[in-house]
VEXDREN-2710 file (C-alpha; in Angstrom, 1 decimal):
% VEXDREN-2710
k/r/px/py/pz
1/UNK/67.2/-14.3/22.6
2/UNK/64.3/-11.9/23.4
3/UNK/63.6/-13.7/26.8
4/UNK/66.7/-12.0/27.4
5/UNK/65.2/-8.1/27.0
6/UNK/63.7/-7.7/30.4
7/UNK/67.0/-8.6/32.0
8/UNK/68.7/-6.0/30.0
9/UNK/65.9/-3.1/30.5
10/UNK/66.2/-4.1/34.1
11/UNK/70.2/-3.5/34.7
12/UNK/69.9/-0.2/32.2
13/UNK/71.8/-2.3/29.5
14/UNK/71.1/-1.1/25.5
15/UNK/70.4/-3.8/23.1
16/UNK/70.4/-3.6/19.1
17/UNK/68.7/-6.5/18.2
18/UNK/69.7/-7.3/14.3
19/UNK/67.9/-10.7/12.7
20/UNK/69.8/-12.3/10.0
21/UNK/67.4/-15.2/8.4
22/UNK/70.0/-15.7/5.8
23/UNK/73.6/-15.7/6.0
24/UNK/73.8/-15.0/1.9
25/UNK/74.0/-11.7/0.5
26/UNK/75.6/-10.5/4.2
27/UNK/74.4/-7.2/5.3
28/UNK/78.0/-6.1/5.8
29/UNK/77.1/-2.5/5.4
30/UNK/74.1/-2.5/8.3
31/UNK/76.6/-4.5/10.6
32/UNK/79.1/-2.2/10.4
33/UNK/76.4/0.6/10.9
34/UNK/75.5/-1.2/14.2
35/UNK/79.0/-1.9/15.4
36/UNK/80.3/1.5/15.0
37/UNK/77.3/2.6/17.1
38/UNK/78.2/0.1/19.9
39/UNK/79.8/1.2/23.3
40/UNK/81.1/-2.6/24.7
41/UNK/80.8/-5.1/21.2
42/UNK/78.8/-7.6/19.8
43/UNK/77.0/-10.4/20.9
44/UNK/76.4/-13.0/17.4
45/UNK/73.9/-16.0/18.6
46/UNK/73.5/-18.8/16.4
47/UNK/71.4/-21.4/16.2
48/UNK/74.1/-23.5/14.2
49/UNK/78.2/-24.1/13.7
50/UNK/80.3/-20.9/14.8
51/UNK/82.5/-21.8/12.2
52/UNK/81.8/-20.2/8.8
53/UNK/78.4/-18.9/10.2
54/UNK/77.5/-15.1/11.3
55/UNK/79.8/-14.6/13.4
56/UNK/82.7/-15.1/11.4
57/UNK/81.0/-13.4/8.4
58/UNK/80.8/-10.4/11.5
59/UNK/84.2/-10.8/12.3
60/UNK/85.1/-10.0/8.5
61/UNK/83.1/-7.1/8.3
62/UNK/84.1/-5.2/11.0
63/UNK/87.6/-6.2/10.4
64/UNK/87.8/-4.8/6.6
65/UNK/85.6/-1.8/8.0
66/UNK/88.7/-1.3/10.1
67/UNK/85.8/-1.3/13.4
68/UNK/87.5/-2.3/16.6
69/UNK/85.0/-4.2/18.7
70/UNK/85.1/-7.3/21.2
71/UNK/83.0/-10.3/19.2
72/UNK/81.5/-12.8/21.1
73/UNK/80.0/-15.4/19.3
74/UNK/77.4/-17.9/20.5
75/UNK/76.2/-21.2/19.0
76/UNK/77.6/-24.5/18.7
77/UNK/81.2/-24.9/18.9
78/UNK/83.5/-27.0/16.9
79/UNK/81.5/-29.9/17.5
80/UNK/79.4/-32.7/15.7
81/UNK/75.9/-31.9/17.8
82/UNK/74.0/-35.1/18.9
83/UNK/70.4/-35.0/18.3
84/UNK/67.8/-34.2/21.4
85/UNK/65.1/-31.0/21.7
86/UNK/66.1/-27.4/21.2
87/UNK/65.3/-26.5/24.4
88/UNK/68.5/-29.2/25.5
89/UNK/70.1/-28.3/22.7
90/UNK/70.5/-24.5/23.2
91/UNK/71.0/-25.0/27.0
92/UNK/73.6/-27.6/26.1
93/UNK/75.9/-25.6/23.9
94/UNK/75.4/-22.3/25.6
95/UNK/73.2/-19.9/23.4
96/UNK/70.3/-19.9/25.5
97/UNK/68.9/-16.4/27.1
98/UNK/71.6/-17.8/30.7
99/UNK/74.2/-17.5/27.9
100/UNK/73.6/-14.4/26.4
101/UNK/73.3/-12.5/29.2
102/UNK/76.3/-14.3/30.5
103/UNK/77.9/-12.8/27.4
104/UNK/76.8/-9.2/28.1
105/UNK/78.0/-9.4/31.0
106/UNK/81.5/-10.3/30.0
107/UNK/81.0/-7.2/27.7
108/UNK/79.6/-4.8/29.6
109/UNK/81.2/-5.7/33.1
110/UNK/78.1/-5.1/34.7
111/UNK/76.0/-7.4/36.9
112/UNK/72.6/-8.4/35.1
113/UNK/70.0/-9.8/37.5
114/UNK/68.7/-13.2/37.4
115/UNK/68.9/-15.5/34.5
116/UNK/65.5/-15.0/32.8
117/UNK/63.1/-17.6/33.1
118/UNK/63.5/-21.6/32.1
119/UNK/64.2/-21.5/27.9
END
C-alpha cells in the first residue's frame, strides 16, 4: 500500500515497490533482481487468495534462484471471503497499510511510527 510510504521514509526504512497487474507471464527474472538486492525480505500484498497467487509464484522464484530471503505474504488466507466493501475487506483479512507495516516490522525489527491514516 502506498499509504504506507510516509511511515517507512519516517523510521529510515527502504522500500522497492514492484506492481504485478498480472500474475501470467511471472517476472521471475525482475523478482529475483529485487530480492537479491534486499537486506530483511519481501513483503507480497494481495488483493486475493495467498494460495496459488504472487506470493507463492515469489516463493518459487527465489527458491529455484537459490535466493534466501524471509517471505511474508499478505492477502486473504485460506478462506472463502464473504462479501462487504474493500475498505472492511482489506482491514478484515489484514493487507491494509496497519498490516503491512506490521509486516516490516516483523522483517526489519525496527519500530515504525503510527499506523498511517484510516484505509
Amino acid at each position: 500500500s502506498l499509504k504506507a510510504r510516509r511511515s517507512f521514509k519516517a523510521a529510515g526504512v527502504a522500500v522497492k515497490h514492484l506492481h504485478l497487474s498480472t500474475i501470467v507471464p511471472f517476472p521471475s527474472n525482475v523478482i529475483v533482481k529485487a530480492a537479491e538486492k534486499c537486506n530483511y525480505g519481501v513483503i507480497v500484498m494481495e488483493n486475493h487468495s495467498i494460495i496459488g497467487g504472487v506470493g507463492s509464484a515469489t516463493a518459487e522464484a527465489l527458491s529455484e534462484a537459490g535466493i534466501g530471503r524471509k517471505l511474508i505474504r499478505l492477502g486473504v488466507p485460506g478462506v472463502y471471503a464473504h462479501g462487504a466493501s474493500c475498505d472492511y475487506l482489506v482491514a478484515e483479512y489484514g493487507f491494509d497499510s496497519t498490516a503491512l507495516i506490521r509486516a516490516a516490522e516483523s522483517l526489519t525489527g525496527k519500530q515504525i511510527a503510527g499506523a498511517v491514516e484510516t484505509e
